[in-house]
C-alpha positions in Angstrom: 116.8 171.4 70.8 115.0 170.3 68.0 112.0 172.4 68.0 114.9 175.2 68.1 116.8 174.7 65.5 113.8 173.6 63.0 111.5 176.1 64.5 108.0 175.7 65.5 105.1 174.4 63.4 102.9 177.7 63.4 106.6 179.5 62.2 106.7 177.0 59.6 103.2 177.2 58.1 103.4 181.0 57.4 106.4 180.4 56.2 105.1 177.6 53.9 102.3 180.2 53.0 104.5 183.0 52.3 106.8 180.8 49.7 103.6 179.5 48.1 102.5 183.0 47.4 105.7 183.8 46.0 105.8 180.8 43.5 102.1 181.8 42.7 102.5 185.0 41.6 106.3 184.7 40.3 106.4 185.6 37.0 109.7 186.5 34.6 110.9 189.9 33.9 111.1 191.4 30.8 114.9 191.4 29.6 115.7 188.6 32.3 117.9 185.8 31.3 116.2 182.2 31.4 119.7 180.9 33.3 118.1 184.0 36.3 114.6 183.1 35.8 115.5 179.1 36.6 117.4 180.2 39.5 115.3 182.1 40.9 112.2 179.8 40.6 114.1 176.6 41.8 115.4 178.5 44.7 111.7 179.1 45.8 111.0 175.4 45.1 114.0 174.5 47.4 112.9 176.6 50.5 109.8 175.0 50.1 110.6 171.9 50.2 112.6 172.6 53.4 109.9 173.6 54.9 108.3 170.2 54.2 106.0 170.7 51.1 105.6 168.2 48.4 106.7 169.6 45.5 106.7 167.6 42.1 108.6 168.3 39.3 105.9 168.4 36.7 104.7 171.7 39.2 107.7 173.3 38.7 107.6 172.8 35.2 103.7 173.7 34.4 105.1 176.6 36.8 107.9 178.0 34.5 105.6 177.2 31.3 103.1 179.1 32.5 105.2 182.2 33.9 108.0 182.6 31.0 107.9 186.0 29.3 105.6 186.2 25.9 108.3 186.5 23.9 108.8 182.5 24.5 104.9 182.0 24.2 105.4 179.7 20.6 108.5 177.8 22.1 105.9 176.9 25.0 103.6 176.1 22.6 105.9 173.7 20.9 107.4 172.3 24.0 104.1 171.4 24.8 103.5 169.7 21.6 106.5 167.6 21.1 107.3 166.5 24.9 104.8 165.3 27.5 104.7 167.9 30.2 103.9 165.8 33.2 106.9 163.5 33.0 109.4 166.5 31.7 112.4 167.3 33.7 113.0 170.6 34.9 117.1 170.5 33.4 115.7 169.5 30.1 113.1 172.1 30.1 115.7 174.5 30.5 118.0 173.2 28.0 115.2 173.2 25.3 114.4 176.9 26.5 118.1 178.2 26.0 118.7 176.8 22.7 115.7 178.7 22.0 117.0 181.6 23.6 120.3 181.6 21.8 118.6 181.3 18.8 116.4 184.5 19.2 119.8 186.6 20.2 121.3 185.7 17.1 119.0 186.5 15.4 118.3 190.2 17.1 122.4 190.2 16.6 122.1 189.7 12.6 119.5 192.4 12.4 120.9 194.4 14.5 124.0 194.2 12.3 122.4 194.8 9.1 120.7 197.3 10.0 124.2 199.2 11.2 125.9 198.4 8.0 122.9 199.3 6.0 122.7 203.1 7.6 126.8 203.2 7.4 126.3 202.2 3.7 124.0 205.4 2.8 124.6 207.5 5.4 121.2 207.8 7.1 119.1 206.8 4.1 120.5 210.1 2.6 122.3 210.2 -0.6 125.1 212.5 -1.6 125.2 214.8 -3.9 129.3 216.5 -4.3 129.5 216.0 -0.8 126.8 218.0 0.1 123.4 216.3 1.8 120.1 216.9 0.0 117.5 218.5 2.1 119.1 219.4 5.3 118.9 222.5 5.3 122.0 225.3 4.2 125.3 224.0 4.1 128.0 225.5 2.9 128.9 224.3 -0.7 132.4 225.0 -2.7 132.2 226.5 -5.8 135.6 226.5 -6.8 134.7 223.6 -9.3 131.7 225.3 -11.1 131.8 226.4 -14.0 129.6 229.5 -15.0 127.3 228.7 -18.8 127.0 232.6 -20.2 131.3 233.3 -19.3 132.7 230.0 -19.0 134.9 230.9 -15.7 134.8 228.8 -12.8 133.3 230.1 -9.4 130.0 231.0 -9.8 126.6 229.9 -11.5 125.0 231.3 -14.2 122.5 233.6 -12.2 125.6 235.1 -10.5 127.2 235.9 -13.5 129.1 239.6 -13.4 130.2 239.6 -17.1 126.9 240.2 -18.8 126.3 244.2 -18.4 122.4 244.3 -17.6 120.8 247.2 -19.7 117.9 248.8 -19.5 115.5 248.1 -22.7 114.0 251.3 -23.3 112.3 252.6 -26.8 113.2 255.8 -29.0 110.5 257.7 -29.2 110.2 260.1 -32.6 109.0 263.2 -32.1 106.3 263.1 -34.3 104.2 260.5 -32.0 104.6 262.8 -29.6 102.9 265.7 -31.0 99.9 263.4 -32.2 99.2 262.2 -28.7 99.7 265.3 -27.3 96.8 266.3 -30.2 
């Protein structure tokens, strides 16, 4: 009865192996929480000690130093300075981590609201000129509101202008030149 319900040693041992591969090689994913990486580690650590494997807590906490993403690589490097590793608790390891944590989503937060406001501000880095963009191409633009420099009426620019009669410049010739060239 007890062999069946703890299973046999050779079960055991490859399952012993496969955890011990899985703590190996765990590593946390990029845009995972440090609450889901914890869990997930310490769940591994638990099944193995089930499974009868001495497990210390300063190996679970080299573990997690060593596997965290690289965005946390100077809040290792600090944890490592200020605290002695081998006699740090896994809860307080954590703790220092999520302060850490909450500190960096604030701060993406208050950049990522300045730079909102900042594009709302100036419309896309674009300033306005009587409510018509500069550069983006053709866009329709009211001229009731100009006023013309040659005729003084509003509607139209200058190089529109209708009033001014366009005449041809031509010279009078006398008749006399044209007998001495003809000559």
């Amino acid at each position: 009865m007890k062999q069946k319900f703890k299973g046999s040693s050779r079960v055991k041992k490859a399952q012993l192996q496969t955890l011990r591969t899985e703590f190996e090689i765990l590593k946390m994913k990029e845009g995972e929480t440090i609450n889901a990486y914890f869990v997930r580690t310490l769940l591994i650590a638990k099944r193995m000690k089930a499974c009868c494997e001495s497990l210390k807590e300063a190996d679970i906490t080299g573990k997690i130093l060593r596997s965290l993403d690289t965005k946390f690589n100077y809040v290792v490097s600090s944890i490592e300075e200020s605290n002695n590793v081998d006699i740090l608790i896994v809860d307080e390891l954590k703790s220092s981590i999520l302060i850490h944590e909450k500190r960096m989503k604030s701060l993406l937060e208050e950049t990522q609201a300045l730079k909102v406001t900042n594009e709302e501000r100036d419309g896309r880095g674009k300033d306005t000129f009587r409510g018509q963009r500069r550069g983006g191409g053709r866009q329709f633009f009211d001229k009731s509101a100009v006023e013309c420099f040659k005729c003084h009426s509003l509607g139209h620019f200058q190089y529109e202008c209708r009033s001014s009669k366009k005449r041809a410049h031509y010279v009078e010739i006398d008749a006399k030149d044209e007998i001495l060239l003809m000559t």
